[in-house]
C-alpha positions as CSV (number, residue, x, y, z in Angstrom):
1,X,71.0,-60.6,35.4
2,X,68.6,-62.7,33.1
3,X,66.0,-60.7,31.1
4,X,63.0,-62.7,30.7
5,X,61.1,-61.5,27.3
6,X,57.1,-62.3,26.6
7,X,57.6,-65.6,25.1
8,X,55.6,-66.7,21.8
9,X,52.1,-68.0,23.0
10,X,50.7,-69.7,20.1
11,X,50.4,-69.0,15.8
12,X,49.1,-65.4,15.3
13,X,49.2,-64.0,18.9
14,X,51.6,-60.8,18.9
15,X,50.6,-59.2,22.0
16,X,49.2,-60.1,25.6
17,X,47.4,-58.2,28.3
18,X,49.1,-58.4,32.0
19,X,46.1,-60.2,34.3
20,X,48.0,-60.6,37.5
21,X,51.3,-60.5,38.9
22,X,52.4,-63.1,41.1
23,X,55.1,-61.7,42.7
24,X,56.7,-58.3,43.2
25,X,59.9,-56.2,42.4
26,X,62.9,-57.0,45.3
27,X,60.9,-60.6,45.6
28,X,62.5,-63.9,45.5
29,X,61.4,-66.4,43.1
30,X,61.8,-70.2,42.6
31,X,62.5,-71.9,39.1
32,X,58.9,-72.8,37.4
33,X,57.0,-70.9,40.3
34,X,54.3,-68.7,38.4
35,X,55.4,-65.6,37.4
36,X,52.4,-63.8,35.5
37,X,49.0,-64.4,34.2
38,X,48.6,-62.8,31.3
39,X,45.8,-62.7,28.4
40,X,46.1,-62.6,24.4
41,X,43.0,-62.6,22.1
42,X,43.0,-66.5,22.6
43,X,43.0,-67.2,26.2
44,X,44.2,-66.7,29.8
45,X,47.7,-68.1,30.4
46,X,50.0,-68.5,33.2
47,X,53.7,-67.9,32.8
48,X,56.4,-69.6,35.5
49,X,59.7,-68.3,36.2
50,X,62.3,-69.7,34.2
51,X,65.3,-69.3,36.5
52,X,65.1,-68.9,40.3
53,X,66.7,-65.7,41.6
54,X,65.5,-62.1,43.1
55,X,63.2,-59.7,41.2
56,X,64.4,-57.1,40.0
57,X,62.1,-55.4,37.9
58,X,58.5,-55.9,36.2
59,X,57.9,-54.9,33.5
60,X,54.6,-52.8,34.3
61,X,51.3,-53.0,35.8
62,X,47.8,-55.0,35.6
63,X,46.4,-53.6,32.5
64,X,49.6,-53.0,30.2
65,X,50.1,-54.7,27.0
66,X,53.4,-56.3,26.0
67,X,54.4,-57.4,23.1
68,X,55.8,-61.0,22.5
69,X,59.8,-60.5,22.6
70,X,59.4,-57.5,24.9
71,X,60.9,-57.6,28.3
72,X,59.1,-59.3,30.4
73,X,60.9,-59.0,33.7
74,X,64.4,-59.1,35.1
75,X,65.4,-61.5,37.2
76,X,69.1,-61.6,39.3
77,X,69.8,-65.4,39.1
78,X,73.8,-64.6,40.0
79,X,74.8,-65.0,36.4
80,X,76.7,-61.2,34.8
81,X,76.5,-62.3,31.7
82,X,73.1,-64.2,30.5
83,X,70.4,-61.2,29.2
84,X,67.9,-63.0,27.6
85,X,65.6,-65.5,27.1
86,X,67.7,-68.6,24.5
87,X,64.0,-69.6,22.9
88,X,62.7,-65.9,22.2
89,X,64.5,-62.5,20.4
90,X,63.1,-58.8,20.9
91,X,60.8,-58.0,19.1
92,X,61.9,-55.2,16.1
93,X,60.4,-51.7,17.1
94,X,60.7,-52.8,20.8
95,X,63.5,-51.6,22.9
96,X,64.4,-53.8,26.4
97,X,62.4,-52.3,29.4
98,X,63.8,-48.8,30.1
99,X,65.4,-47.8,27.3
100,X,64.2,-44.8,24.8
101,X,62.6,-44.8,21.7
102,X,64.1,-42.9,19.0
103,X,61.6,-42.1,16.2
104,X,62.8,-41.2,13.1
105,X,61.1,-40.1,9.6
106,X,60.7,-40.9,6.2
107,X,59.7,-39.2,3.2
108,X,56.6,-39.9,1.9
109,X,55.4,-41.8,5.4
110,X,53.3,-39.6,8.0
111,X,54.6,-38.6,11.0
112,X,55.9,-41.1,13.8
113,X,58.2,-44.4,14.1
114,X,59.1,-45.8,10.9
115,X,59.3,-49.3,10.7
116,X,62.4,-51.4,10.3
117,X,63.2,-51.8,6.5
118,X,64.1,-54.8,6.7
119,X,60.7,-56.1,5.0
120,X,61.2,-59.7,6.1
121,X,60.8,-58.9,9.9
122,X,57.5,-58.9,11.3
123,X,55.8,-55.1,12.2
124,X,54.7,-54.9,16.1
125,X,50.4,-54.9,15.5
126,X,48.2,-56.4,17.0
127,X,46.0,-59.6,15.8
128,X,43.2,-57.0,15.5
129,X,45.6,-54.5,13.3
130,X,46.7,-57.0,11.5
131,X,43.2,-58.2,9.9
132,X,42.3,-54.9,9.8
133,X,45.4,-54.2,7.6
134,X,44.1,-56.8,5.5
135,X,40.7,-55.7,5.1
136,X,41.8,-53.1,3.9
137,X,44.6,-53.6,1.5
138,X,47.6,-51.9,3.2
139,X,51.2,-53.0,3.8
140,X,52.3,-52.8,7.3
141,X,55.7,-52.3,6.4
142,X,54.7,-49.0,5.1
143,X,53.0,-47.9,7.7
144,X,54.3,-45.3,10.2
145,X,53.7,-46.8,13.5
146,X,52.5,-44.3,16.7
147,X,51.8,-46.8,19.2
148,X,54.1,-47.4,22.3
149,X,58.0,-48.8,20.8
150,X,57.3,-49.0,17.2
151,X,53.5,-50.7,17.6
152,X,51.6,-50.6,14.4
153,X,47.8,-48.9,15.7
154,X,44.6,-49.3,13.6
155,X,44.6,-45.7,13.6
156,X,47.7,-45.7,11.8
157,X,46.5,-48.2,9.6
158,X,43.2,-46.4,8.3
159,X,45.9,-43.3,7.9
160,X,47.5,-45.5,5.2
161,X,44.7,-46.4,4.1
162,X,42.8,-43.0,2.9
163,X,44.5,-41.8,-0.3
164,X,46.4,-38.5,-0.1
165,X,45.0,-35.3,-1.3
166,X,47.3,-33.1,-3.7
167,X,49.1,-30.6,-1.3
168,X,47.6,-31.9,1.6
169,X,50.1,-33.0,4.2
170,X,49.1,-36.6,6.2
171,X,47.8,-36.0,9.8
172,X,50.5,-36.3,12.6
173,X,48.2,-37.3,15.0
174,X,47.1,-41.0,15.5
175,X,43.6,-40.8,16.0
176,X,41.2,-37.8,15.2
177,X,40.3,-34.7,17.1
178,X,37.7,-34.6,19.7
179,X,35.2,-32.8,17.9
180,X,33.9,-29.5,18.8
181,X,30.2,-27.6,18.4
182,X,31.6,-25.2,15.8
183,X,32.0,-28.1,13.1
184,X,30.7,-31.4,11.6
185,X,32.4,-34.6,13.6
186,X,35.0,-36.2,12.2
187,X,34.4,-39.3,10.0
188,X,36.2,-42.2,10.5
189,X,39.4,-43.2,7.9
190,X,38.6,-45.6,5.8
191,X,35.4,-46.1,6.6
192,X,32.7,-43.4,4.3
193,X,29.7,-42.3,6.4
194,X,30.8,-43.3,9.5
195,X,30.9,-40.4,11.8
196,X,32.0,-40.5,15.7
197,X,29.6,-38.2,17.9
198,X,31.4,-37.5,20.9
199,X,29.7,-38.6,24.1
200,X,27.9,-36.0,26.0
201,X,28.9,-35.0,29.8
202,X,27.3,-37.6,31.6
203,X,28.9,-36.2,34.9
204,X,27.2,-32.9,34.4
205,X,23.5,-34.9,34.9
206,X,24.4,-37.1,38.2
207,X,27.2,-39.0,39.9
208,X,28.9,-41.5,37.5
209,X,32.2,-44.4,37.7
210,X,34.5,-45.1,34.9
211,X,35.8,-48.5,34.5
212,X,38.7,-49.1,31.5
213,X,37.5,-51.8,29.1
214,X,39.8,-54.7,29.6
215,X,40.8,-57.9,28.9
216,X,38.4,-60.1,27.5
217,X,35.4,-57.3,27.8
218,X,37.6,-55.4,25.4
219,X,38.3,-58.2,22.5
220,X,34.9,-58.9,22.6
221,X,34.2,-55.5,21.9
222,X,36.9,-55.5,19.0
223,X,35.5,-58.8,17.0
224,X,32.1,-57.5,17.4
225,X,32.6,-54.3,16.3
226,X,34.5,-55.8,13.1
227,X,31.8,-58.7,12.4
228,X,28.7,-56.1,12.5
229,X,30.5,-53.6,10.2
230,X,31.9,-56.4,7.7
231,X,29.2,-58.7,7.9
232,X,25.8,-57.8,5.9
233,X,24.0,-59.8,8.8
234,X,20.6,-61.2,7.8
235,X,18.2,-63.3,10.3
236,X,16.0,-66.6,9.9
237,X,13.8,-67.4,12.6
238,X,11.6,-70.8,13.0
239,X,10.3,-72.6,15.9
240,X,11.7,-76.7,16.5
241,X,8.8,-78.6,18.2
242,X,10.9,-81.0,21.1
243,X,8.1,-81.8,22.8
244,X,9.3,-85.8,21.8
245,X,13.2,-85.0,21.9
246,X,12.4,-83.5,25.3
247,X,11.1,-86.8,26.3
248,X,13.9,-88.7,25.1
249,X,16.3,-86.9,26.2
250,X,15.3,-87.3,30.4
251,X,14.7,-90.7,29.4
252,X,18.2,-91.5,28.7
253,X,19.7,-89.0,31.2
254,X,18.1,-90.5,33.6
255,X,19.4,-93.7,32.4
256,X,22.7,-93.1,32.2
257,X,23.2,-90.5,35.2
258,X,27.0,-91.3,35.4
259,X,28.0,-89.8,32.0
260,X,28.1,-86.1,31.0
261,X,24.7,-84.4,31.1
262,X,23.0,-84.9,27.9
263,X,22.0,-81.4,27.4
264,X,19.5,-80.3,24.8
265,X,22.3,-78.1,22.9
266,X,23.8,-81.8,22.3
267,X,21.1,-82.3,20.7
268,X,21.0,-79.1,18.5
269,X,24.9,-80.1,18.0
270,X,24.2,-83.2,16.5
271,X,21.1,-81.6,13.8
272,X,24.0,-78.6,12.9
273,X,26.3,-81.0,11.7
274,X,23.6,-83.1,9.7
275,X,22.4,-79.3,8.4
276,X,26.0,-78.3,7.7
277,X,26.6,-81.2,5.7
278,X,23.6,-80.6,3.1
279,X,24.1,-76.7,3.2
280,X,28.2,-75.9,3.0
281,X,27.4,-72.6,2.3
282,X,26.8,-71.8,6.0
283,X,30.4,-74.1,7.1
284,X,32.1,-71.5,4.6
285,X,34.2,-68.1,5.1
286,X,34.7,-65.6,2.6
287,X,37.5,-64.1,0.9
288,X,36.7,-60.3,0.2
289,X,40.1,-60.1,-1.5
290,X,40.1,-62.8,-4.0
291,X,36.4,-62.6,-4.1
292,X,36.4,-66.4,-3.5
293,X,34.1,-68.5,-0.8
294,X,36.4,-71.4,0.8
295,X,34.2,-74.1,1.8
296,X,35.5,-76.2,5.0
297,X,34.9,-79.9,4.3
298,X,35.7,-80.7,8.6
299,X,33.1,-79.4,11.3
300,X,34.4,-77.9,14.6
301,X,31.5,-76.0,16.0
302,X,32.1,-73.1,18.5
303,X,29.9,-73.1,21.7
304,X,29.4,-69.7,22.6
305,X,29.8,-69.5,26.7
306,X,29.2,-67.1,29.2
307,X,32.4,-67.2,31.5
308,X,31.4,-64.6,33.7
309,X,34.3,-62.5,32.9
310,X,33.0,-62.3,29.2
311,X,31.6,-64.2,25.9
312,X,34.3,-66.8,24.6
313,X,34.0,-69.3,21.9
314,X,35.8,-72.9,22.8
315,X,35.7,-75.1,19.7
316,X,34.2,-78.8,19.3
317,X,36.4,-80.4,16.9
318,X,35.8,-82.9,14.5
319,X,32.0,-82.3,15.4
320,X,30.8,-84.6,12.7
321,X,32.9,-87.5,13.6
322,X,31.2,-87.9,16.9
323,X,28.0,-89.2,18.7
324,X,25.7,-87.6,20.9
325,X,26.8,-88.6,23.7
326,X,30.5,-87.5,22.7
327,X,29.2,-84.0,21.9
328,X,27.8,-83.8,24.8
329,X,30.9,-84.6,27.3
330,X,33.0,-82.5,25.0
331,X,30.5,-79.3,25.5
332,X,30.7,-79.9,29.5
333,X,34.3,-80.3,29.3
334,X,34.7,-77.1,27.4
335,X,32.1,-75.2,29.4
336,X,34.1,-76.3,32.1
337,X,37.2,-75.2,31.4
338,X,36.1,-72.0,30.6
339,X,34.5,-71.3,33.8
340,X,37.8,-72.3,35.7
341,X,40.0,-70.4,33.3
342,X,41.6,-73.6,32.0
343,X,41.1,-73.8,28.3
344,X,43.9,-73.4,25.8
345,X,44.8,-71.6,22.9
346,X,44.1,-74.8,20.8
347,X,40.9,-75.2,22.4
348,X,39.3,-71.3,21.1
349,X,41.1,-72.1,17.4
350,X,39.5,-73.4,14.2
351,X,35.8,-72.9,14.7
352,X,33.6,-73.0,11.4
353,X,30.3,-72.3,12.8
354,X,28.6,-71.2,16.1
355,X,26.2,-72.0,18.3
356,X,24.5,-69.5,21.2
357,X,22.3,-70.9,23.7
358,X,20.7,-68.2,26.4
359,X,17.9,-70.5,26.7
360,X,19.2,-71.5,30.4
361,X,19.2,-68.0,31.1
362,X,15.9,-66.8,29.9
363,X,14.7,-64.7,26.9
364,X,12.3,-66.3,24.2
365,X,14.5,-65.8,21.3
366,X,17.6,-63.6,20.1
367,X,19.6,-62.4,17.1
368,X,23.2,-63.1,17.7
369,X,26.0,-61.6,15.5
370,X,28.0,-64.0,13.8
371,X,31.5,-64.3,15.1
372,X,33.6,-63.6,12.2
373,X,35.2,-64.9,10.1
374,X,32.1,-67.7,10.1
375,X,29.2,-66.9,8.0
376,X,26.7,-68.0,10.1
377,X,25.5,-68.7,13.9
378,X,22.8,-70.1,15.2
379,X,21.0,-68.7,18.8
380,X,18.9,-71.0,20.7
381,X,16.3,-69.2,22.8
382,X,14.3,-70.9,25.9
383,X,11.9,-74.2,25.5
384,X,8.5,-72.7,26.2
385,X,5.5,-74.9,26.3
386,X,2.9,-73.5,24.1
387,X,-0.8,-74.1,22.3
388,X,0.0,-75.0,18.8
389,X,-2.4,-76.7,16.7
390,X,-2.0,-80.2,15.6
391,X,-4.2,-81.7,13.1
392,X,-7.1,-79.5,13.6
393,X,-6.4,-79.7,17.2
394,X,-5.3,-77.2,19.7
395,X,-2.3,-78.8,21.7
396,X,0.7,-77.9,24.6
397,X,3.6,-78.3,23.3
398,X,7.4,-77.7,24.0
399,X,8.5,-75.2,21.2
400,X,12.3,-74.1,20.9
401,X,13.1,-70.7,19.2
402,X,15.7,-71.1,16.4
403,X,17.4,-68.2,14.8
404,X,20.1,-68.3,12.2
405,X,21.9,-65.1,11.5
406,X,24.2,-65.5,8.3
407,X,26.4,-63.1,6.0
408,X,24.4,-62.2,3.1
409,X,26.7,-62.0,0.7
410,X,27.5,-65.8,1.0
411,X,24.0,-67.5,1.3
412,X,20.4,-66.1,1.0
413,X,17.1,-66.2,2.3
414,X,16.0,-69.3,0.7
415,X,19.3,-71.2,1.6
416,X,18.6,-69.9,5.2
417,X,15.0,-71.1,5.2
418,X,15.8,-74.6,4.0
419,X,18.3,-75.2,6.3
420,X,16.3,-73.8,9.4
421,X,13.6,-76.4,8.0
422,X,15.5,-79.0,7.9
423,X,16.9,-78.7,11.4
424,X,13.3,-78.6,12.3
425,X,12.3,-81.5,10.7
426,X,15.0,-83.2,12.8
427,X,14.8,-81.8,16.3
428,X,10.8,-83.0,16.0
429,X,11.8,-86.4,15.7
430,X,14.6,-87.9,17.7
431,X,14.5,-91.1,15.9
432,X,14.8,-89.2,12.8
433,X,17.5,-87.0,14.3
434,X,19.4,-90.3,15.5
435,X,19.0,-92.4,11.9
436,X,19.6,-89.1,9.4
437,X,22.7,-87.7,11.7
């Protein structure tokens, strides 16, 4: 029997989300035939069969999360010895598939499975866990995990996290009590003021249908939920005349029709850099624990794209080493890609700043949330043509709606305002845009 354990998908990914199994339990399998699709907070993956060989058992169903080093599924390629994978070891806290968990206790540590002492092996948490832990302060090797096989939760994390009243034991349970009409709700740990109302019975008004939050839906619902409570977001908002750049840029698509379409956010691409380069503060992230702003002197911009399965973020690197043209077969490659469910980890890493266009899809101008741990984004409405007047002169012209949201405790109003001017100035010219970028 060979069991085959989640292997490691890429630096920082712990856990990944079962998308589709490709074959079943008593099924035969070929060497390097696909196995599994899974997902991790990066990206969609495809795992192949590493030996050839009968099924035997999966190790659950679409929607499950594994951990990397947990079984993945056992295969009966003839060997009686062989029972793991050479390149991967179990993950500590994890048992192989089948066998039981035996919690234990500690003094001193709430209720639940107490981590492995052994401080130099890594705790089972999630990516999201982890930067929570971060945030705020606490040691996962302290923490009494109460997820599934040892996992470290977020609810055990904020556990750790609030400081222990005199007398007052810590809470066994890993998330808090549905609250009832004969109290206040219960505020969230670690978090002051923040209260969770229960939902009302929607069922009790009219017919409804549940659907579980998965996959890619769900870790967009994690990172936004972390950047809008982290992130003090403020919003600049200016209009870019293109009428000109509009011009241009169908003059020299149609000229070169057998290249990448030379889009408008190409465009836009090319001004961020320029902007990025005179304003650092908004190509920066901020460290809340050393108090410290770390300024990125390289330029890989994230193009925000609508995959139709959710909002992901592939990355154009080494944005200010390239031309327009470049930019532009790189964001058609990428939006690509994402469409087809191609892109890599690599390609969703190592952003420094965002850009969100939902100009193609209507809507005259937005304010995005900045997708942390950036300090900035910028949201690109539709081009509208519009009276505006020109010396003294009432005039049509094509006007694009810019709006920058940015953390507030890393720039301010007036850095926001001269950068939003600047990219202005050069979307209004595309000679200008073309000599200053």
């Amino acid at each position: 029997m060979y069991e085959f354990k989640l292997p490691d998908l890429g630096e920082g990914i712990h856990e990944a989300e079962i998308l589709k199994w490709h074959v079943q339990e008593g099924q035969d399998v070929r060497e390097d035939e696909p196995l599994v699709d899974v997902e991790t907070d990066k990206a969609s993956v495809t795992i192949p069969s590493p030996k050839g060989g009968k099924v035997v058992k999966l190790a659950g169903k679409v929607g499950d999360t594994l951990m990397v080093g947990q079984v993945l599924a056992v295969i009966d390629d003839g060997s009686r010895d062989e029972r793991e994978a050479p390149a991967t070891a179990q993950a500590p806290g994890h048992p192989p598939v089948g066998s039981p968990v035996a919690p234990t206790s500690t003094a001193g540590i709430a209720g639940g499975t107490v981590p492995s002492s052994d401080a130099r092996l890594p705790v089972p948490a999630a990516p999201a866990t982890r930067r929570l832990a971060r945030e705020l302060g606490v040691d996962l090797q302290r923490v009494a995990a109460s997820g599934p096989g040892g996992r470290v939760t977020p609810e055990d994390v904020r556990r750790a996290a609030r400081p222990p009243e005199a007398g007052t034991p810590a809470p066994a349970a890993a998330v808090p009590p549905v609250p009832s009409s004969e109290g206040p709700p219960p505020m969230v740990a670690g978090i002051p003021l923040l209260v969770v109302e229960p939902l009302p019975d929607f069922a009790a008004e009219g017919p409804i249908e549940r659907e579980p939050l998965r996959s890619l839906r769900r870790k967009v619902a994690r990172k936004m939920t972390t950047s809008s409570i982290l992130v003090p977001h403020v919003a600049h908002m200016d209009e870019a005349d293109v009428t000109e750049l509009e011009a241009f840029r169908k003059q020299q698509r149609d000229r070169h029709q057998d290249g990448p379409p030379l889009t408008l956010l190409s465009f836009v691409a090319k001004a961020v850099v320029a902007g990025l380069k005179s304003a650092p503060s908004f190509n920066a992230s901020l460290d809340p624990f050393k108090e410290e702003i770390i300024y990125k002197r390289y330029f890989n911009l994230g193009i925000a794209t609508d995959t139709g399965r959710g909002l992901i973020v592939p990355v154009v690197r080494d944005a200010g080493c390239k031309s327009i043209r470049q930019l532009a077969r790189d964001i058609d490659d990428l939006a690509r890609r994402a469409r087809d469910d191609k892109l890599t980890v690599g390609d969703l890493r190592g952003g420094t700043f965002t850009i969100t266009n939902v100009g193609p899809l209507g809507g005259t101008a937005l304010i995005p949330i900045i997708n942390y741990p950036e300090v900035a984004i910028l949201g690109m409405g539709r081009v509208q043509e519009k009276p505006v007047v020109r010396e003294g002169q009432i005039v049509v012209r094509k006007m694009l709606p810019l709006t920058l949201a940015f953390d507030h405790r890393v720039a301010d109003g007036a850095d926001a305002a001269r950068f939003v001017t600047e990219l202005v100035r050069q979307l209004s010219d595309p000679h200008l845009l073309l000599l200053e970028s």
